[in-house]
C-alpha positions in Angstrom: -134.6 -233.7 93.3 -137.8 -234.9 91.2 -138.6 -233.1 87.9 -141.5 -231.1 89.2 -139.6 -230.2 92.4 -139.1 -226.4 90.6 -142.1 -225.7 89.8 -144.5 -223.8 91.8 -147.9 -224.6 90.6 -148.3 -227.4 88.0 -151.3 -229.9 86.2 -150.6 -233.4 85.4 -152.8 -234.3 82.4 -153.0 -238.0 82.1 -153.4 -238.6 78.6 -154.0 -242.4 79.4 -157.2 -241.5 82.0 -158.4 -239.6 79.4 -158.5 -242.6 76.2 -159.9 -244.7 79.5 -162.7 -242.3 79.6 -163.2 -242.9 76.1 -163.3 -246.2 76.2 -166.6 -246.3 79.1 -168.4 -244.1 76.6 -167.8 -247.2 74.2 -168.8 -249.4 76.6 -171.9 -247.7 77.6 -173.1 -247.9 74.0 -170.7 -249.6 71.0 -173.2 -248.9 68.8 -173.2 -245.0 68.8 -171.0 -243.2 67.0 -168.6 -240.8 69.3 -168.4 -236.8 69.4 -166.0 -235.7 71.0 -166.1 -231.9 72.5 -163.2 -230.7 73.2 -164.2 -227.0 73.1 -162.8 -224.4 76.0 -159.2 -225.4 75.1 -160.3 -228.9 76.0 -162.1 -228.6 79.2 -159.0 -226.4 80.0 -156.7 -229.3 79.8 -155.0 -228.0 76.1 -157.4 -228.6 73.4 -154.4 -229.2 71.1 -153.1 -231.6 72.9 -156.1 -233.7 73.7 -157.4 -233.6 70.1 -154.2 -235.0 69.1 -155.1 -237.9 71.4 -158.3 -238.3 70.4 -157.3 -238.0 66.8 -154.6 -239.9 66.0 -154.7 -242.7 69.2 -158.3 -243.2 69.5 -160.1 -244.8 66.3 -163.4 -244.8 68.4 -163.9 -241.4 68.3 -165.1 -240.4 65.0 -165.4 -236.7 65.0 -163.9 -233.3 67.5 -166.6 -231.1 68.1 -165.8 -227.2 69.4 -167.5 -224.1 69.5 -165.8 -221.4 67.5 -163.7 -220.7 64.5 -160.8 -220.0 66.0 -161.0 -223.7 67.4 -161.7 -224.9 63.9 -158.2 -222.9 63.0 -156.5 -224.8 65.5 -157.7 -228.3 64.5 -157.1 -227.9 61.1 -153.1 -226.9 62.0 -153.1 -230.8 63.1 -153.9 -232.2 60.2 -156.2 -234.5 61.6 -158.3 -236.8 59.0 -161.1 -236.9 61.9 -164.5 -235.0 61.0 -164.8 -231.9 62.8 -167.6 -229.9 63.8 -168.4 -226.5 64.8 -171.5 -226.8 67.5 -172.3 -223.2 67.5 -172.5 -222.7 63.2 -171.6 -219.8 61.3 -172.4 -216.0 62.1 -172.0 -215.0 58.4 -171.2 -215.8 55.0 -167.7 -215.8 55.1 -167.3 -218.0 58.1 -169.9 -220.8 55.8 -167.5 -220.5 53.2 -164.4 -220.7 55.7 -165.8 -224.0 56.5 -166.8 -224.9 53.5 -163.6 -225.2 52.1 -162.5 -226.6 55.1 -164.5 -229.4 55.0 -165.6 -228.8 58.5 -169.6 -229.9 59.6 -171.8 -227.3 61.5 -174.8 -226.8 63.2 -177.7 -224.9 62.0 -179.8 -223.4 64.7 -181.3 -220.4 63.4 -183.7 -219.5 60.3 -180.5 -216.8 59.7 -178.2 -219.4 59.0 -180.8 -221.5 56.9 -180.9 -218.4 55.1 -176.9 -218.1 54.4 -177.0 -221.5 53.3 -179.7 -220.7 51.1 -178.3 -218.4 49.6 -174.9 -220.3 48.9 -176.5 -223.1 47.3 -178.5 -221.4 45.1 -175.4 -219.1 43.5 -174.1 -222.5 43.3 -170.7 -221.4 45.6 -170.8 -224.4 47.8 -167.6 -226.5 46.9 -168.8 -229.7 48.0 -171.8 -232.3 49.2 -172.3 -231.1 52.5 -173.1 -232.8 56.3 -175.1 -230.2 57.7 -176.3 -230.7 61.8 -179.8 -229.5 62.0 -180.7 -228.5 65.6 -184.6 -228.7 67.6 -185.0 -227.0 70.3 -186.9 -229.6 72.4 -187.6 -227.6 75.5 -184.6 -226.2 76.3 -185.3 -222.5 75.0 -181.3 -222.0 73.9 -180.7 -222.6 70.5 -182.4 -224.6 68.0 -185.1 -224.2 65.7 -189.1 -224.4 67.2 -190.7 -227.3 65.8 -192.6 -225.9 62.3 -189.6 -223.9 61.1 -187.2 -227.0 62.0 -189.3 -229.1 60.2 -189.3 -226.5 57.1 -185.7 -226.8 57.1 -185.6 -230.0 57.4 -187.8 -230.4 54.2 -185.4 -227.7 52.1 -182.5 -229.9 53.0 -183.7 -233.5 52.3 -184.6 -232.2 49.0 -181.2 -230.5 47.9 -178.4 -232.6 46.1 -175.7 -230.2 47.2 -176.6 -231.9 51.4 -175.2 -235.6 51.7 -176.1 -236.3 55.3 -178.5 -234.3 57.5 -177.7 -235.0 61.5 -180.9 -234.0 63.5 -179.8 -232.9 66.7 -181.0 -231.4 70.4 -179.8 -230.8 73.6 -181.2 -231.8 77.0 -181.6 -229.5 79.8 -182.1 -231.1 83.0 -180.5 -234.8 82.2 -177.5 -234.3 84.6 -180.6 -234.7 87.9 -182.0 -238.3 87.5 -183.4 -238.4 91.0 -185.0 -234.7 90.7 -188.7 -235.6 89.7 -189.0 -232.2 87.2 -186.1 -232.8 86.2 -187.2 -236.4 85.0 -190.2 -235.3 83.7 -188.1 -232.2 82.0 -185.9 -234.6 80.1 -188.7 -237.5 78.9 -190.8 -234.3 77.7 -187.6 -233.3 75.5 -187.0 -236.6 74.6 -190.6 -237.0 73.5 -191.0 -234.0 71.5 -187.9 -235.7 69.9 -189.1 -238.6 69.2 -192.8 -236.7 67.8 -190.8 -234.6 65.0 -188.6 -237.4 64.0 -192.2 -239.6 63.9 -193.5 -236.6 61.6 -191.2 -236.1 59.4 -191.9 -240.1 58.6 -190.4 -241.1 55.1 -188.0 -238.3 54.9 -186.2 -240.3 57.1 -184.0 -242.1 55.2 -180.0 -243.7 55.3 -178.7 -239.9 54.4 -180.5 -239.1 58.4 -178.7 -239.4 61.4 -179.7 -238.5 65.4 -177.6 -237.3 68.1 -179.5 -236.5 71.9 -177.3 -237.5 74.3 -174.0 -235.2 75.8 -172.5 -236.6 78.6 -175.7 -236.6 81.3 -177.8 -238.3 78.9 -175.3 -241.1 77.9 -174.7 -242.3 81.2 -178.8 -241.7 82.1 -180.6 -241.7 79.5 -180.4 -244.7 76.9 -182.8 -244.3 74.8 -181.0 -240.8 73.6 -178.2 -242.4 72.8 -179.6 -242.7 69.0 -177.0 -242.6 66.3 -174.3 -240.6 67.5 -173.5 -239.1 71.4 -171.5 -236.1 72.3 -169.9 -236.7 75.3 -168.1 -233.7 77.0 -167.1 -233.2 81.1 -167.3 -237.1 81.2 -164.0 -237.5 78.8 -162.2 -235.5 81.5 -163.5 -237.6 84.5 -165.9 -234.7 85.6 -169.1 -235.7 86.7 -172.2 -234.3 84.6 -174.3 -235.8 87.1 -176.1 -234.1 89.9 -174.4 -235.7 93.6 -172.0 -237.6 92.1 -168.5 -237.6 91.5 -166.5 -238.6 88.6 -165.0 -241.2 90.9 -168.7 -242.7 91.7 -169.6 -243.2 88.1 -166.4 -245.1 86.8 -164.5 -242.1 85.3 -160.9 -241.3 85.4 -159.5 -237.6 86.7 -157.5 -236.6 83.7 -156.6 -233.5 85.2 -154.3 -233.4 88.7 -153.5 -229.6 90.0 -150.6 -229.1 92.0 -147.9 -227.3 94.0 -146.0 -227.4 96.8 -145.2 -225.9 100.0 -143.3 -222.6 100.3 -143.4 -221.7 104.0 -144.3 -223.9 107.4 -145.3 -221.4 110.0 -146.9 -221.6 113.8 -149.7 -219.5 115.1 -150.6 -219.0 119.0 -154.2 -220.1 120.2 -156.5 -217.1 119.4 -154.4 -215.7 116.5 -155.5 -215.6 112.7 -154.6 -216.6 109.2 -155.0 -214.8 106.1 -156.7 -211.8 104.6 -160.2 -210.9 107.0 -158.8 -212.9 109.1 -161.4 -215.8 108.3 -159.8 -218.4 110.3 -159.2 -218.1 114.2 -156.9 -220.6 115.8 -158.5 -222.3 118.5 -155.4 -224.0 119.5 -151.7 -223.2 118.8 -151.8 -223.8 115.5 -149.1 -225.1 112.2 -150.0 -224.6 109.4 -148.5 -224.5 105.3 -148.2 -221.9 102.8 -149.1 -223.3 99.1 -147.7 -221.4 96.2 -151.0 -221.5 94.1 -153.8 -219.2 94.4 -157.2 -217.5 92.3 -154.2 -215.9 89.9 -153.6 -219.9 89.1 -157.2 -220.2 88.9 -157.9 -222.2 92.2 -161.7 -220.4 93.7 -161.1 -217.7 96.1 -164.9 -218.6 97.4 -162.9 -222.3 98.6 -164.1 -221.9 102.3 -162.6 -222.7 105.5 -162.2 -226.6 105.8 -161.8 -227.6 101.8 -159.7 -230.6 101.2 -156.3 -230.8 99.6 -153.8 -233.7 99.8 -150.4 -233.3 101.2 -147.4 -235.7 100.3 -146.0 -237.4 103.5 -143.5 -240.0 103.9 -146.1 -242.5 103.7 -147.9 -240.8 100.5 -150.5 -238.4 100.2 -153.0 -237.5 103.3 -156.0 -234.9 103.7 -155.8 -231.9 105.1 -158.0 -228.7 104.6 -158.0 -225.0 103.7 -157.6 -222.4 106.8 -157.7 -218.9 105.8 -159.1 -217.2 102.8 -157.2 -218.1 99.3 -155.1 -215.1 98.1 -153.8 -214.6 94.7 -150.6 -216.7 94.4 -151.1 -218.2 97.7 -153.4 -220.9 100.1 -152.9 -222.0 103.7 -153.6 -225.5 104.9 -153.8 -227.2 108.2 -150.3 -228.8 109.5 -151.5 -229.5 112.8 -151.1 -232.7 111.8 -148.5 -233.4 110.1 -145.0 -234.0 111.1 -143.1 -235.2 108.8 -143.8 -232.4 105.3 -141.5 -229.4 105.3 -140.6 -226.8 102.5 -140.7 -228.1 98.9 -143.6 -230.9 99.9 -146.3 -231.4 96.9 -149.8 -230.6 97.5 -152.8 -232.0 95.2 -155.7 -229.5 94.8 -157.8 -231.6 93.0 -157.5 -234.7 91.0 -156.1 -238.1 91.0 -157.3 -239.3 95.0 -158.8 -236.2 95.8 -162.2 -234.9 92.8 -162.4 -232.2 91.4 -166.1 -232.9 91.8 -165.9 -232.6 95.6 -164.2 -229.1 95.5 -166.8 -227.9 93.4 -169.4 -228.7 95.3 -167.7 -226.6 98.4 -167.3 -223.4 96.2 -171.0 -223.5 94.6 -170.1 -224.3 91.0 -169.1 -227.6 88.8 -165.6 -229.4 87.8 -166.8 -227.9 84.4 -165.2 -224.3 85.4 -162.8 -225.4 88.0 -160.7 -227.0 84.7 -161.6 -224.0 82.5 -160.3 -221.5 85.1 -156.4 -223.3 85.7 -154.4 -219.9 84.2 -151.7 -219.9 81.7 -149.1 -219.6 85.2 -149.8 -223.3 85.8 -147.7 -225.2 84.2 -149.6 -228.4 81.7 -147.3 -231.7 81.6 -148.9 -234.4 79.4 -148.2 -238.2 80.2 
């Protein structure tokens, strides 16, 4: 009996797919320096568990980035001597100070923050020289600053003793469709308006300035944003940001395997049907598999009739698909088949042979929220 033959719905995290992924980003460009985001409790794969990869195993990541102060919290309860940054900023005056004293970097994307700060440095409360991330909003029309008050900002912060390093920063929108022409000509407009600020604000560009352009999308499409420093996200988890492609296609490695097993082998006559709504009609006599995982485990309910999923056989793992509507705690698959799995067999929902990519695309949404949706009933091992 094998470790995970108890369990009923589990996720293999492979820690070692993970530092690969890592390693491409080098690869793709040695010369930036590398953000990684490990917001969303990691992608969903356990934010504490992947920062303490990143952090203490991987010296080519230089900083963790998340999106809230309760992630900040958790990062700091490592101890980790990486930088860390909050991507979203502060709300008010007490979460600057929090982070502050912290010694954590944020973003400023709004003339409200600017005005916090402001405020901070001139009753001469802020404990140390800071790194402040300064965002543009290129085209995107999420946050960042429009071009005049960015470069107002800009100007306040070059000039103020208490800022060490200023890390000018946007976001692209549409990088993730290469072959889509607006999408092309969406991304080198961003890229140019850029390029026109950075241009204008000439001099004041000096050794205390730093860029960052490029998430995931735009490092693996777009070199020229690579600039200074790239924040890559999906891609550290094998997801694809791209468009039509899988993780698979574009060199990454799945991090995240979801499993579980068979609970129940059943037979249906020809004409009979499977499931809630009856969605699926045997047109033939029919076996078929129970899986003990279902939308309470965080696998989509929209899955549709004929979805992959792997099932172990004596001669390793084979496709099958989806018949019947996926319940709560439970999923049938296609037996027909199959002759040699029984009660207790493992099935892989997405993962290591079979991309998370792929299901996505059936279900109308992106690996993104596939691994953000896996529920606390799944159970994480970390190898």
């Amino acid at each position: 009996m094998t470790a995970n033959s108890q369990k009923r719905a589990w996720a293999n995290i492979d820690l070692e797919a993970l530092k690969s992924n890592v390693n491409l980003v080098h690869q793709i460009n040695p010369a930036s320096k590398i953000i990684a985001v490990i917001k969303a409790n990691g992608y969903g794969h356990g934010m504490t568990e992947v920062a303490r990869v990143l952090a203490f195993e991987e010296p080519r990541v230089d900083c963790l980035a998340v999106a809230t102060i309760e992630e900040v919290v958790e990062l700091n309860l490592l101890g980790t001597s990486k930088r860390i940054l909050l991507l979203q900023g502060f709300r008010d005056a007490r979460e600057l100070e929090f982070l502050m004293e912290s010694d954590v970097e944020f973003v400023i994307h709004s003339d409200y923050q600017l005005v916090l700060l402001k405020t901070a440095l001139l009753e001469n409360i802020v404990p140390r020289t800071l790194t402040v991330w300064l965002k543009l909003d290129t085209g995107m029309n999420r946050l960042g600053m429009p071009v005049d008050e960015f470069k107002q900002a800009f100007n306040f912060l070059q000039a103020n003793d208490k800022i060490g390093k200023i890390i000018v920063m946007s976001h692209l929108a549409s990088a993730d469709e290469p072959e889509n022409a607006d999408s092309i000509v969406n991304t080198q407009n961003q890229l140019s308006c850029f390029q026109q600020v950075v241009s204008d604000l000439g001099t004041l560009i000096d050794d205390r300035v730093e860029m960052s352009l490029a998430a995931s999308a735009g490092i693996l499409n777009w070199p020229e944003t690579h600039y200074d420093l790239v924040r890559p996200g999906i891609m550290l988890y094998g997801g694809s940001p791209i468009v039509g492609k899988s993780g698979l296609e574009l060199g990454l490695e799945p991090v995240m395997t979801l499993c579980s097993r068979l609970i129940a082998v059943k037979d249906v006559p020809r004409g009979g049907t499977i499931g809630y709504g009856s969605t699926y009609t045997c047109e033939k006599d029919t076996r078929f598999g129970v899986v003990s995982i279902g939308y309470g485990d965080g696998y989509p309910r929209t899955a549709p009739n004929g979805t992959p999923v792997l099932i172990r056989g004596h001669n390793g793992f084979l496709r099958t698909k989806l018949i019947g509507r996926v319940s709560m705690d439970m999923l049938t698959i296609d037996l027909n088949e199959f002759d040699d799995v029984s009660v207790g067999d493992e099935v892989v929902l997405w993962g290591d042979g079979l991309s998370a990519d792929e299901i996505a695309k059936l279900v109308g949404t992106i690996s993104y929220e596939l691994f953000c949706q896996v529920t606390r009933r799944v159970q994480f091992i970390y190898s």
